[in-house]
C-alpha positions as CSV (number, residue, x, y, z in Angstrom):
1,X,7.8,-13.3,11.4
2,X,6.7,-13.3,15.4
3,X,6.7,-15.6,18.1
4,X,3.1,-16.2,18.5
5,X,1.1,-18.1,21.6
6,X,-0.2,-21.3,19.7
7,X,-2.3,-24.1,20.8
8,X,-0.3,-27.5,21.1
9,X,-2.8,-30.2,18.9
10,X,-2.4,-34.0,19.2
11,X,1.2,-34.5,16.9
12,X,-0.9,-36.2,14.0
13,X,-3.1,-33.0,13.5
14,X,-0.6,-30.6,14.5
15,X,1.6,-31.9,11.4
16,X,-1.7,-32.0,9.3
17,X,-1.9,-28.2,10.1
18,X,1.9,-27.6,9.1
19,X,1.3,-29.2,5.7
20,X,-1.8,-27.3,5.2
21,X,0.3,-24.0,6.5
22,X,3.1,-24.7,4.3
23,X,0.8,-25.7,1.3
24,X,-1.0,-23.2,1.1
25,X,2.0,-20.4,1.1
26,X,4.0,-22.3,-0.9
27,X,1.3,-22.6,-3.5
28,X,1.4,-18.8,-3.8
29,X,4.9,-17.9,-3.1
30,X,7.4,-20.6,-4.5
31,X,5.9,-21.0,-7.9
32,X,7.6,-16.8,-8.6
33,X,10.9,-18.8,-8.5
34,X,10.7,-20.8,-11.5
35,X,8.9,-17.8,-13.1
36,X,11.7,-15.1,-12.1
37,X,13.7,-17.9,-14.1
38,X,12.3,-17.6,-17.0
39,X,12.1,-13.9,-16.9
40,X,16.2,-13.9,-16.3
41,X,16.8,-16.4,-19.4
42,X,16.9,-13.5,-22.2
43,X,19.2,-11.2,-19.7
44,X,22.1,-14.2,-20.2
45,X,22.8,-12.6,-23.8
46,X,25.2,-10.2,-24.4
47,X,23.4,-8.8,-27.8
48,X,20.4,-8.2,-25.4
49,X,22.7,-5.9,-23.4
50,X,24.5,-3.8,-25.9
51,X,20.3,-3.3,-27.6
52,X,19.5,-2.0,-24.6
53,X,22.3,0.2,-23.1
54,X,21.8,1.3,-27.0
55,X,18.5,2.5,-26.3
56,X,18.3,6.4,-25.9
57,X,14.5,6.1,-23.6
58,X,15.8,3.9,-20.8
59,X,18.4,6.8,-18.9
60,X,15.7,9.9,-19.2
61,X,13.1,7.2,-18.2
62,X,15.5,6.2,-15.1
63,X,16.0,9.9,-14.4
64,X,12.3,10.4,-13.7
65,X,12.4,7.6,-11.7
66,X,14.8,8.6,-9.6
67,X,13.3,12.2,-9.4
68,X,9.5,11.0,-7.9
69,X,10.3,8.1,-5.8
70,X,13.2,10.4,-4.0
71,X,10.6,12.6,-4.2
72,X,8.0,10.4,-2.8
73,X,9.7,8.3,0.0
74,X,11.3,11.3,1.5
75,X,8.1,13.4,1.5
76,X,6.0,10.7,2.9
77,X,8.9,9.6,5.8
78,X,9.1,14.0,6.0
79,X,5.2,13.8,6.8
80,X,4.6,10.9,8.6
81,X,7.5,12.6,11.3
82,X,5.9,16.1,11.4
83,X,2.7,14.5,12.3
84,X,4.1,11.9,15.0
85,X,6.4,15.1,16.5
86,X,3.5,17.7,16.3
87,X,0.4,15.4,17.6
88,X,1.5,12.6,19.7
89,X,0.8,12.2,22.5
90,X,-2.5,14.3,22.5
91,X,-5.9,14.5,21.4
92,X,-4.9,15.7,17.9
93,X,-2.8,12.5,17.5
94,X,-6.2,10.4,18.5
95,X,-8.5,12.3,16.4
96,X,-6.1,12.1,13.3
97,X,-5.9,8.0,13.9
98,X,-9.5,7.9,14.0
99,X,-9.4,9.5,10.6
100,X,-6.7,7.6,9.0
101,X,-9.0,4.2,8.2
102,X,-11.0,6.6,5.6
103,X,-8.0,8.0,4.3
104,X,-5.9,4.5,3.7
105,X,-9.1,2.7,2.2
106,X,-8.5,5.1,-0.6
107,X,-7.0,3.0,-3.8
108,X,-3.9,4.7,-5.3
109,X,-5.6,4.8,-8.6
110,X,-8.8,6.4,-7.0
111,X,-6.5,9.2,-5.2
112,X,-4.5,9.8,-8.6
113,X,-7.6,9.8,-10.7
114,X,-8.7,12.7,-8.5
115,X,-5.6,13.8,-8.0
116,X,-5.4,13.9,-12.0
117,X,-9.2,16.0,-11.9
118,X,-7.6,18.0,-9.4
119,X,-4.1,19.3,-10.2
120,X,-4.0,18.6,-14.2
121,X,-3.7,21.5,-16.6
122,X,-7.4,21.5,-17.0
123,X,-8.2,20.4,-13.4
124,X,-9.9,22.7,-10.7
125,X,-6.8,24.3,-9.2
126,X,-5.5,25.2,-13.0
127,X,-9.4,26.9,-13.6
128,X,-8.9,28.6,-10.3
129,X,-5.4,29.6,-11.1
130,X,-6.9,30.9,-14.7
131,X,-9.9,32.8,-13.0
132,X,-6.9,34.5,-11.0
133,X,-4.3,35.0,-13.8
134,X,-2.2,32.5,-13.0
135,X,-0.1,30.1,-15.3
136,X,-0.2,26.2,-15.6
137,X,3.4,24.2,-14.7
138,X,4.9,22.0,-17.0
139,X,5.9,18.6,-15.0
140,X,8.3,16.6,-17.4
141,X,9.9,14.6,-14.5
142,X,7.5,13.3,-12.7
143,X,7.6,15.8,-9.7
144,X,3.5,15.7,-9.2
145,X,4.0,11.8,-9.0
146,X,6.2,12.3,-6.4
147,X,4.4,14.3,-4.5
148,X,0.7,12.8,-4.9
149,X,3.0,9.7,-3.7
150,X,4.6,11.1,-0.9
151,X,0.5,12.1,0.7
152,X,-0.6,9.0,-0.4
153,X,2.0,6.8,1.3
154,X,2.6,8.6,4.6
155,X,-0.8,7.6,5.7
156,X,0.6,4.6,5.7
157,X,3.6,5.4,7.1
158,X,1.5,6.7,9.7
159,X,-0.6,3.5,10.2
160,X,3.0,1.6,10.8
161,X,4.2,4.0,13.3
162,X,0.8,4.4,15.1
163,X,1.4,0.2,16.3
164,X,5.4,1.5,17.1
165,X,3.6,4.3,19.2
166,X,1.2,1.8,21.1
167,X,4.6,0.7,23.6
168,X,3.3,2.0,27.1
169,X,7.3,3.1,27.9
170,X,7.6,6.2,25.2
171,X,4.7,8.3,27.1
172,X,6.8,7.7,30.6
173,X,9.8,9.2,29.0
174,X,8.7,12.1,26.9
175,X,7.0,13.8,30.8
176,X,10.5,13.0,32.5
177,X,12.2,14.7,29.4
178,X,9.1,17.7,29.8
179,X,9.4,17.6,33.7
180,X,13.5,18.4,32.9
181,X,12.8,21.8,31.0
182,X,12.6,20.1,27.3
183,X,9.8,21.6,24.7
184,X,7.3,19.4,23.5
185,X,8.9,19.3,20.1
186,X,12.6,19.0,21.4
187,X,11.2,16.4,23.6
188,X,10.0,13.8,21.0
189,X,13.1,14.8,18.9
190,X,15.5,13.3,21.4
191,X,13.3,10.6,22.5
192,X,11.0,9.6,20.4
193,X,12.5,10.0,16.6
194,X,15.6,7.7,17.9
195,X,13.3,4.9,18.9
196,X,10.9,5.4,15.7
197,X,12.7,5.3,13.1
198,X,14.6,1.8,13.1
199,X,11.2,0.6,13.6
200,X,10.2,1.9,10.3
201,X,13.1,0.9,8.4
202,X,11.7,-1.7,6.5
203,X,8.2,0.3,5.8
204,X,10.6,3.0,4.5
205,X,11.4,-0.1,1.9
206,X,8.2,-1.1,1.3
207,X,7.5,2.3,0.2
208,X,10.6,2.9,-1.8
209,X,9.9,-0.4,-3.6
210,X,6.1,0.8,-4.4
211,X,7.4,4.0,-5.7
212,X,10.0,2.7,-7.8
213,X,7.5,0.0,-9.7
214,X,4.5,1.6,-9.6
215,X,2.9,1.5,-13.0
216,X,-0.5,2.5,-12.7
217,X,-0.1,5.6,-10.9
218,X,2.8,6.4,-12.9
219,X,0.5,5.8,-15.8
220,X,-2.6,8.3,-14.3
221,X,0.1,11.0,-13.1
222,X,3.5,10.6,-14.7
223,X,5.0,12.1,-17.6
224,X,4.5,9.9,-21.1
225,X,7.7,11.2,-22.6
226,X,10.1,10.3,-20.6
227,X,7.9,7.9,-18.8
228,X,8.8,6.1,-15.9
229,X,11.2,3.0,-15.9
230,X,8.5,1.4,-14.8
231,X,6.3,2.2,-17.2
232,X,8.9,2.1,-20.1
233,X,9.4,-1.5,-18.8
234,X,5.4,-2.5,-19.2
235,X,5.3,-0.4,-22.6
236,X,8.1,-3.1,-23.6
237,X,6.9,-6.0,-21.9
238,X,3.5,-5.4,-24.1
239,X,5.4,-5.3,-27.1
240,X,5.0,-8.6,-29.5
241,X,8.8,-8.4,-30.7
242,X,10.9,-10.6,-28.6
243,X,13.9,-8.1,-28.6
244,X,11.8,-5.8,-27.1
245,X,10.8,-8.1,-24.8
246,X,14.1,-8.6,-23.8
247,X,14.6,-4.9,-22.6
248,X,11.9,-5.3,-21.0
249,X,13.1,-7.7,-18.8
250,X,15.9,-5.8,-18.0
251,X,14.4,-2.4,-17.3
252,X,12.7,-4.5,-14.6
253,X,15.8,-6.2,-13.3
254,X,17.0,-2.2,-13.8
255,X,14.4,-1.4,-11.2
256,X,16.0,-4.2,-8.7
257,X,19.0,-2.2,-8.9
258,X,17.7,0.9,-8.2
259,X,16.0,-0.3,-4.6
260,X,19.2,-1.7,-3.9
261,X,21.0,1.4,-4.4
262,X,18.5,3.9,-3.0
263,X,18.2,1.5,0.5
264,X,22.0,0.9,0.7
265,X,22.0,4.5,0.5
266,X,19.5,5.4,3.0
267,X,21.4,2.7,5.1
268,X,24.6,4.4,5.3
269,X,23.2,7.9,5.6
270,X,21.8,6.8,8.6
271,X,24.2,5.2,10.2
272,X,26.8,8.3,9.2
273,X,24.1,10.9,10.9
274,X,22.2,8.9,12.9
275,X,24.6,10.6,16.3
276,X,24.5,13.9,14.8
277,X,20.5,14.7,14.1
278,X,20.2,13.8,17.5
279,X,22.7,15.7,20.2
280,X,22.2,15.9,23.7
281,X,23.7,19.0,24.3
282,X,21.7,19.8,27.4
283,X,20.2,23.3,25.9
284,X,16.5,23.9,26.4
285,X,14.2,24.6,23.6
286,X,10.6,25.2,24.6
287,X,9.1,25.3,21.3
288,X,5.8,23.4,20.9
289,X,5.1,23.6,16.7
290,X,1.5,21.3,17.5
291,X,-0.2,24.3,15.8
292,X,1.8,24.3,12.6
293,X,1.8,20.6,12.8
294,X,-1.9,20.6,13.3
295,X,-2.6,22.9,10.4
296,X,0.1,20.3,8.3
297,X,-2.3,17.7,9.5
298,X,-5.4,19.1,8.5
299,X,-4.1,20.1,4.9
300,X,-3.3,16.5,4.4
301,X,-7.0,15.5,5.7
302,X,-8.4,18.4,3.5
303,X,-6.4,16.9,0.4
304,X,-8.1,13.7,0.3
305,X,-11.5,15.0,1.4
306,X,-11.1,17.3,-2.0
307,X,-9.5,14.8,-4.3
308,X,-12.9,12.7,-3.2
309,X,-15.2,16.0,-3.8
310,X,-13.9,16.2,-7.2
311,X,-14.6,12.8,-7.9
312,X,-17.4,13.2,-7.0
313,X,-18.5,16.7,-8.8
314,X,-17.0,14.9,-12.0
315,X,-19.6,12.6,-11.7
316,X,-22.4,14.1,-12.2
317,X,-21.7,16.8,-14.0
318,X,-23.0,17.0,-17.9
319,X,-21.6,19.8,-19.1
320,X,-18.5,21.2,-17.4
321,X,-16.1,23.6,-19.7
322,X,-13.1,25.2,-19.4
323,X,-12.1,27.4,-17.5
324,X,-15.7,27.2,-14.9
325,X,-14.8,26.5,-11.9
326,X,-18.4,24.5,-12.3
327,X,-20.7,22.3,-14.3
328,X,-23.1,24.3,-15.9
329,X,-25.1,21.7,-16.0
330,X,-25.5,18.4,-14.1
331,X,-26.8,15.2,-15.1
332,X,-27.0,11.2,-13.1
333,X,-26.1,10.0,-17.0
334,X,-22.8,8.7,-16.4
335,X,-23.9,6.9,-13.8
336,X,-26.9,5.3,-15.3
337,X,-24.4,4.5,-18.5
338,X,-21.7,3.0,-16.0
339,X,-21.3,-0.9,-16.9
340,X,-21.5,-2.6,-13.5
341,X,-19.1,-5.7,-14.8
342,X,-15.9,-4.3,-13.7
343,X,-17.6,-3.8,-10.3
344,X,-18.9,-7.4,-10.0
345,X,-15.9,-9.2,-10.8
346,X,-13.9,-6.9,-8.5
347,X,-15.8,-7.6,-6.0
348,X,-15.7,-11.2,-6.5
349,X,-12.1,-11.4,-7.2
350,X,-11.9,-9.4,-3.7
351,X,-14.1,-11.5,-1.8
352,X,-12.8,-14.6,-3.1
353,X,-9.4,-13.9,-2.6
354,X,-9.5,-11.9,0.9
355,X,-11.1,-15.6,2.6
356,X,-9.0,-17.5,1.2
357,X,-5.8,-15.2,2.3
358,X,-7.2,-14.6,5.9
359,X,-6.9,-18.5,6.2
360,X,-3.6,-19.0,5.1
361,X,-2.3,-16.2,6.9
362,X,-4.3,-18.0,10.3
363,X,-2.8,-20.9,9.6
364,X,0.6,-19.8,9.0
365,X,0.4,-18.0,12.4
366,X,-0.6,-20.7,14.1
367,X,1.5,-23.5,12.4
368,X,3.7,-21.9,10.6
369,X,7.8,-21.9,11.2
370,X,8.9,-18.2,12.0
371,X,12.4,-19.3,10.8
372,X,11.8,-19.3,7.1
373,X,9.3,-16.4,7.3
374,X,11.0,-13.6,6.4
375,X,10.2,-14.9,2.2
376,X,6.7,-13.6,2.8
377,X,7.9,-10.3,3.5
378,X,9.5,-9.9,-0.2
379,X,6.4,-8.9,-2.0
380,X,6.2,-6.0,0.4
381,X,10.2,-4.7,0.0
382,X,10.6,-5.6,-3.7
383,X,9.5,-4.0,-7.0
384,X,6.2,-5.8,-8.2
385,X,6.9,-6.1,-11.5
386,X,9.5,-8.4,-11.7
387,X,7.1,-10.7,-9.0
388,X,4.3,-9.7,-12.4
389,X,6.3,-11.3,-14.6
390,X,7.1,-14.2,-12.6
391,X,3.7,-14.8,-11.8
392,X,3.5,-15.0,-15.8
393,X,5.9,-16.7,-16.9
394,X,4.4,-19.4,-14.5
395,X,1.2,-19.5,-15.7
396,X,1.9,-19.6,-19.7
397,X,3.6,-22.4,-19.2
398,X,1.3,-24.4,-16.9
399,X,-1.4,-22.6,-19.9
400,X,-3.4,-21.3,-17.1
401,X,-3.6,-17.6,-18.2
402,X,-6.7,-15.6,-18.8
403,X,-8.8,-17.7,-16.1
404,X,-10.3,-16.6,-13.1
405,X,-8.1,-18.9,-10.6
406,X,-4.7,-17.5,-12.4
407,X,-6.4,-14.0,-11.5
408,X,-7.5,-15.3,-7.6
409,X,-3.6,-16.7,-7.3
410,X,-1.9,-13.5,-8.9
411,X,-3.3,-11.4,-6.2
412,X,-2.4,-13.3,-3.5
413,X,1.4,-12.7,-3.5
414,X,0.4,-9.2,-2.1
415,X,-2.4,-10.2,0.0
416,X,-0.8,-12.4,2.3
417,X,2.2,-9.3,3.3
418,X,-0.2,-6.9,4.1
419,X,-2.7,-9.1,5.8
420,X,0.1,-10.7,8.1
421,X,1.1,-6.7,9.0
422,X,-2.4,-6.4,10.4
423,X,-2.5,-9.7,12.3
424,X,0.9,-10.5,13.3
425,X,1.2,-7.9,16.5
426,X,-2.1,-9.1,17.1
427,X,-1.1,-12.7,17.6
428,X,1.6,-11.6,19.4
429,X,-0.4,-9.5,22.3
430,X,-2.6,-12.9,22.8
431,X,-2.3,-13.6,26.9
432,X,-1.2,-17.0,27.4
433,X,-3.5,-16.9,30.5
434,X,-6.3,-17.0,28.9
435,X,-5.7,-20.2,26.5
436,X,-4.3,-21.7,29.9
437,X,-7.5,-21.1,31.7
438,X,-9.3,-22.8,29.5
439,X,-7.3,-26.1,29.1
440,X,-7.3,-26.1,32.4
441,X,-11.3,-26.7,32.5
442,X,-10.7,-29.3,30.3
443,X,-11.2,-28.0,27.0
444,X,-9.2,-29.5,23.4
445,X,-6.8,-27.7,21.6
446,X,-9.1,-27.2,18.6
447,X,-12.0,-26.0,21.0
448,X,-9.5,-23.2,22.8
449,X,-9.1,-22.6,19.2
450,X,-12.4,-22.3,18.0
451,X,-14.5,-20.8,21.2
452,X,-11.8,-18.4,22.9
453,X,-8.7,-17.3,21.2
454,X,-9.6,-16.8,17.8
455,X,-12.9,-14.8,19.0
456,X,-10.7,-12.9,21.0
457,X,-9.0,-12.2,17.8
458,X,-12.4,-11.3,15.9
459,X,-11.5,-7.4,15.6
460,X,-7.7,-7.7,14.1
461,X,-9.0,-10.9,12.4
462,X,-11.9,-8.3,10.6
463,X,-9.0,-5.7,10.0
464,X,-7.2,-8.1,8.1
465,X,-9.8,-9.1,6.0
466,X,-10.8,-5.6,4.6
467,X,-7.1,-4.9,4.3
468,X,-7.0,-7.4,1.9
469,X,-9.9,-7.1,0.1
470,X,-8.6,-3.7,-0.5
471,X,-5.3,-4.9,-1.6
472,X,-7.4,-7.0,-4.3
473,X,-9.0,-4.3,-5.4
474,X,-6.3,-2.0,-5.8
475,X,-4.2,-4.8,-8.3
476,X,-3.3,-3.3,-11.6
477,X,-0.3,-5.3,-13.1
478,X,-1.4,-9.1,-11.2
479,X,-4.8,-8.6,-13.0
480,X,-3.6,-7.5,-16.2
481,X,-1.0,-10.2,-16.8
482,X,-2.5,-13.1,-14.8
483,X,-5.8,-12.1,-16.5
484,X,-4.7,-11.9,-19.9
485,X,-6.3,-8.9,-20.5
486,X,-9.8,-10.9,-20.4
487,X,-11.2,-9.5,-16.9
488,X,-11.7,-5.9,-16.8
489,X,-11.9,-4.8,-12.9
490,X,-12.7,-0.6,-11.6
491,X,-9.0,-0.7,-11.2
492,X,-7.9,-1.3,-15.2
493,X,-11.3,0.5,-16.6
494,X,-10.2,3.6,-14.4
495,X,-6.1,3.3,-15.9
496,X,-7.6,2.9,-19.4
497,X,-9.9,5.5,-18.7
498,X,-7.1,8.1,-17.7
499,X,-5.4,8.3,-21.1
500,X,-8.0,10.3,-22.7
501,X,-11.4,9.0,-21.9
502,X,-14.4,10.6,-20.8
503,X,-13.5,12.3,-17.0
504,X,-17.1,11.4,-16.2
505,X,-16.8,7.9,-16.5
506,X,-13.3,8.2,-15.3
507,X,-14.7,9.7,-12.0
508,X,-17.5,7.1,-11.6
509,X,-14.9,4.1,-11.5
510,X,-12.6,5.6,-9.3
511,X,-15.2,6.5,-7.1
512,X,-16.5,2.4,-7.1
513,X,-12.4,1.5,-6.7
514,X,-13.1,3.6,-3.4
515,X,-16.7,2.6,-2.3
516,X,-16.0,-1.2,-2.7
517,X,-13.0,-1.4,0.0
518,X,-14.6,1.6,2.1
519,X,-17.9,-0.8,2.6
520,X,-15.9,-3.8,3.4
521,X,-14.2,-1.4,6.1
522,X,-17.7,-0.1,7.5
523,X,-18.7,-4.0,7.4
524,X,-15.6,-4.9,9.3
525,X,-16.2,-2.5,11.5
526,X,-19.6,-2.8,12.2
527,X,-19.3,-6.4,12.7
528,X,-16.9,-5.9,15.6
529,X,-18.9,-3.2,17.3
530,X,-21.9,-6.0,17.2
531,X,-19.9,-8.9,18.3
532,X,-19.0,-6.5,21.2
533,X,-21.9,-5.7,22.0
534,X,-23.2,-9.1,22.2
535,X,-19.6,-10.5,24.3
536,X,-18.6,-8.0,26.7
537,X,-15.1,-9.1,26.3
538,X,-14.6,-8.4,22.6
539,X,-15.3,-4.7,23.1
């Protein structure tokens, strides 16, 4: 939580805004408590334990687990360096950023369903491979997981080091390092990497956290024997025995573990190396690497651009055999046959739940205490599905599962995280000047409010919005659990879809997971290009 320039209202409405601040996070984020209660009740029994260290899935299931989120964190961290070292500062940093939107409006399950089209044993680069001779790979740990992870998440590892990269002192210092006979890539070794990445230490977490619990994904791309704990944990979860149940409960509690581990561990290496990756030894190097990096870069780009294409091929083709490289035949049919109510209640569940987010989040900025902020964070640096079952165990026994509000709430706990990333720095950056300029002609609180800071805010206050409206859309486990299985969304047609469905109808879904958020973007964006036009100072 920041320090943020707020607007001092008359004490009786100021504490009328605080309750309504505190209300409305507390709605969504202290009810998990009880429910992670209830999810901890079977753990306390020592039979419970000895059944499931007993149980010969939950080690090999582990294993893969710790196999693609190594693979993942570290590839997307290794990724989202390479680009910051290669392109920044430059115009190839500024034309990647202006790319980056597209490429993080992508749902995980859209990129792993066309990631699944793409790399499977029957995708395009396996009928390529067999028009050239070459042999399919068996993946039984999950090291295509880890890697469709790694791309996926250092864009937005990327987006969280592009507002590091936005101080105005780390230009200054790489040209004195330049102007002292260091290489460009030397150069932001020694200065910039030290100053980088403590400022993504807890994004590093975030990431870790969404590639140890990811289920969907896991479920798309993973391996089904061993699956991942993740998965074994939601396979058990599902299960109607109570015992079952149980280990469940403690794969998930398993999973705690493993964060805790992996980040203690990532902790310590850094502190151990953190002196030695950098020495200042006073020997030049003049290498530049922006080509390589820029070809790295552009490989990256090119990878979601195809993973969209095959979508998007998939689509509309009728009749598409192995090993063409091809449809021989195309055809609009899946699309005409597509049922549109997954896309509706999406899109009200997203629509729904974004406005009601953007206002808490406004609220708790404003009124909010920054003390006791840190709890929103959690959702972001812990595994979801323990939060899942919280959520649950809440609503079964208030007997609000399987409605529409239970759904709405569910989806909030991630919202909020995200959506405060967005807006935070921007409440932050808000010059006091202005707000003092206009009390000073005489205006309320709650006008300086309404008429001049939080249109000054309109573009991040936009930003925020799609952001979560994509983050709705992109909820597997919330809608699953909270919904009771009753609302079907593009998200959970596309995961059913993936085990064995038609990959025509599988492609049309993903590709409406990715056209809902990318149209909230182009609105967002739109709407703050017009709002500049019409008030110079917005633009």
């Amino acid at each position: 939580m920041v320090e943020t320039v707020r607007c001092a209202l008359k004490p009786g409405r100021a504490l009328g805004c605080k309750v309504l601040a505190w209300s409305g996070v507390g709605v969504v984020f202290f009810p998990v408590l009880p429910g992670l209660g209830f999810m901890l009740e079977p753990t306390l029994s020592g039979q419970n334990w000895v059944s499931f260290w007993g149980d010969d899935q939950w080690f090999p299931a582990m294993l893969t687990t710790l196999i693609s989120s190594a693979i993942g964190t570290l590839g997307a961290l290794l990724l989202c360096l390479s680009i910051v070292l290669g392109l920044y500062p430059g115009a190839g940093w500024q034309r990647y950023m202006r790319r980056l939107p597209v490429l993080l409006a992508m749902p995980h399950v859209a990129f792993a369903a066309g990631s699944l089209l793409l790399f499977s044993p029957t995708g395009w680069l396996a009928r390529l491979m067999a028009a050239s001779g070459g042999e399919n790979l068996y993946d039984p740990y999950g090291v295509g997981l880890g890697m469709t992870l790694a791309l996926k998440e250092s864009w937005f590892l990327l987006w969280v080091a592009s507002a590091q990269l936005k101080r105005t002192d780390l230009q200054p210092q790489l040209l004195i390092m330049r102007s002292l006979g260091y290489g460009r890539l030397q150069s932001s070794w020694l200065v910039l990497l030290p100053q980088l990445l403590p400022s993504l230490g807890w994004a590093i977490v975030a990431v870790l956290a969404y590639n140890i619990s990811v289920v969907d994904v896991a479920i798309i791309l993973g391996p089904g024997n061993p699956p991942t704990l993740a998965v074994l944990a939601w396979q058990w979860l599902n299960d109607a025995s109570p015992a079952i149940q149980a280990k469940g409960m403690m794969a998930a509690l398993l999973l705690i573990a493993l964060l805790a581990g992996f980040s203690l561990a990532g902790y310590l290496v850094w502190r151990v190396w953190r002196s030695r990756l950098f020495p200042h030894s006073g020997q030049r190097y003049l290498a530049s690497g922006t080509q390589a990096f820029s070809w790295l870069a552009g490989l990256m780009t090119l990878v979601g651009v195809m993973v969209l294409l095959m979508l998007l091929v998939w689509s509309l083709a009728s009749i598409w055999f192995y090993p063409a490289l091809l449809p021989q035949r195309w055809s609009l049919a899946a699309w005409q046959l597509t049922d549109l109510t997954p896309l509706l209640t999406a899109l009200m569940l997203g629509l729904t739940t974004s406005l009601c987010a953007l206002v808490m989040v406004v609220f708790w900025l404003e009124w909010g205490t920054s003390r006791y902020g840190f709890f929103l964070w959690l959702p972001l640096i812990l595994p979801a599905l323990p939060l899942v079952i919280g959520q649950y165990g809440v609503l079964l026994r208030w007997g609000w599962d399987g409605t529409f509000i239970a759904v709405a709430w569910s989806h909030l706990l991630w919202m909020i995280p995200y959506m405060l990333l967005v807006l935070a720095p921007a409440y932050r950056q808000v010059d006091p000047r202005l707000l003092l300029s206009a009390r000073s002609l005489g205006l309320p609180a709650w006008q300086v409010l309404l008429w001049v800071k939080w249109p000054s805010l309109l573009r991040p206050l936009l930003s925020a919005w799609a952001i979560g409206f994509s983050v709705s859309i992109a909820q597997y486990l919330p809608t699953l659990y909270a919904g009771a299985g009753r609302f079907a969304t593009v998200t959970t047609e596309a995961v059913a879809l993936s085990s064995g469905g038609d990959p025509r109808t599988l492609a049309v879904q993903a590709l409406l997971q990715f056209f809902l958020p990318a149209m909230v973007f182009l609105v967002a964006v739109l709407s703050g290009l017009l709002a500049g036009y019409y008030r110079q100072g917005l633009r």
